[in-house]
C-alpha positions in Angstrom: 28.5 0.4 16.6 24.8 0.0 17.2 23.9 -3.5 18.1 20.1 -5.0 18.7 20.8 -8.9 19.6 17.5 -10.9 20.1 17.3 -14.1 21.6 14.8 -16.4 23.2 12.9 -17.9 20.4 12.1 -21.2 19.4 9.4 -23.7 18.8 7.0 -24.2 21.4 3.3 -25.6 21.6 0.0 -24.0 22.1 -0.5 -22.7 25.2 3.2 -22.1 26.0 5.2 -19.3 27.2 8.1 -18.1 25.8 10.4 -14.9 26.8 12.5 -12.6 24.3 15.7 -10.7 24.8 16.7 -8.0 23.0 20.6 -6.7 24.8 21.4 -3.1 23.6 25.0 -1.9 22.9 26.2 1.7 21.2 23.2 3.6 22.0 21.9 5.3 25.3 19.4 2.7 26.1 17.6 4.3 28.2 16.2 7.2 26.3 15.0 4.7 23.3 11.8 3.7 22.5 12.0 -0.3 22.6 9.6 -2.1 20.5 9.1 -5.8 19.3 7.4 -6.3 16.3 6.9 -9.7 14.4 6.8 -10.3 10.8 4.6 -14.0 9.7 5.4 -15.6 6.0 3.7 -13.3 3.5 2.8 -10.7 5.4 4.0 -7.1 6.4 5.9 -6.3 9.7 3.7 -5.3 12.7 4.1 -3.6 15.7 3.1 -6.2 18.6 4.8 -4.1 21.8 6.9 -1.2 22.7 7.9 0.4 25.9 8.9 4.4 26.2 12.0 5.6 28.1 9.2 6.9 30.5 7.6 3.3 30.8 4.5 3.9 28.8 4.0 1.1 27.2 1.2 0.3 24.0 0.0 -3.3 23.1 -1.2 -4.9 19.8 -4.7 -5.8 20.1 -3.9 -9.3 19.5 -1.4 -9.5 22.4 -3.0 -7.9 24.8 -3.2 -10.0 28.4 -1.0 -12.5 26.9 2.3 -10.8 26.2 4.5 -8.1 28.6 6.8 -6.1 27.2 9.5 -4.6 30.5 12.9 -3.4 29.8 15.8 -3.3 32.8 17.8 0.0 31.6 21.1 -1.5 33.9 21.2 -4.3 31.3 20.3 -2.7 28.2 17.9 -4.9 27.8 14.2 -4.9 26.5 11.9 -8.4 26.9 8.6 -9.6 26.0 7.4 -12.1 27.7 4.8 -14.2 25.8 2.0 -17.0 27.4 -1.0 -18.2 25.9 0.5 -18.7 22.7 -1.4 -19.1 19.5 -0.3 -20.7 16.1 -1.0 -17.3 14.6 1.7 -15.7 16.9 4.6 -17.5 14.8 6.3 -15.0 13.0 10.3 -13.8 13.0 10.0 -11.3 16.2 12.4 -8.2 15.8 13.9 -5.7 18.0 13.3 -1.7 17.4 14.6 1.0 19.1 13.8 4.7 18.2 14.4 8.3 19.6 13.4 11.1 17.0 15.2 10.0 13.6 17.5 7.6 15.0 15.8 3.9 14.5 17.8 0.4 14.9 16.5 -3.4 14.2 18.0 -6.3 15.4 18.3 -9.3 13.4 15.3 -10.8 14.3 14.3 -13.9 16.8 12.0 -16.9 15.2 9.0 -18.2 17.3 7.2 -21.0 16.4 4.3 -22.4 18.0 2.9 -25.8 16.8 2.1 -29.0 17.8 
């Protein structure tokens, strides 16, 4: 059974850092595509990161030199790390994993950043 757990989220204030988790089980890790993407209230899911089994990776424009996005194939496990952060950056932040037709989500991770 494919499983995409996320973890790492909470509130935190502008300015802060947080780091996701996203651990991998049932599928070959390492010849996914890992992404994170983030969905706000009222709006439509977006991609915000996402690593290749080759390591080429692709930012959002909006993340770009404040969020990484690495992945540790030994631990199954894809993470973005996120400084600098905005109010607009809250959103539920989900895990994605994709090779060809085969895609997975996790459950989702919320991050909140307010004062």
């Amino acid at each position: 059974q494919v499983q995409l757990v996320e973890s790492g989220g909470g509130l935190v204030q502008p300015g802060g850092s947080l780091r996701l988790s996203c651990a991998a089980s049932g599928i070959i890790f390492s010849i996914y595509t890992m992404g994170w993407y983030r969905q706000a209230p009222g709006k439509q899911r977006e991609l915000v990161a996402r690593i290749t089994s080759m390591g080429a990776i692709d930012y959002a424009d909006f993340v770009k030199g404040r969020f990484t996005i690495s992945r540790d194939n030994a631990k199954n496990t894809v993470y973005l790390q996120m400084a600098s952060l905005k109010p607009e950056d809250t959103a539920v932040y989900y895990c994605n994993a994709v090779m060809g037709p085969l895609e997975r989500w996790g459950q989702g991770t919320l991050v909140t950043v307010s004062s």
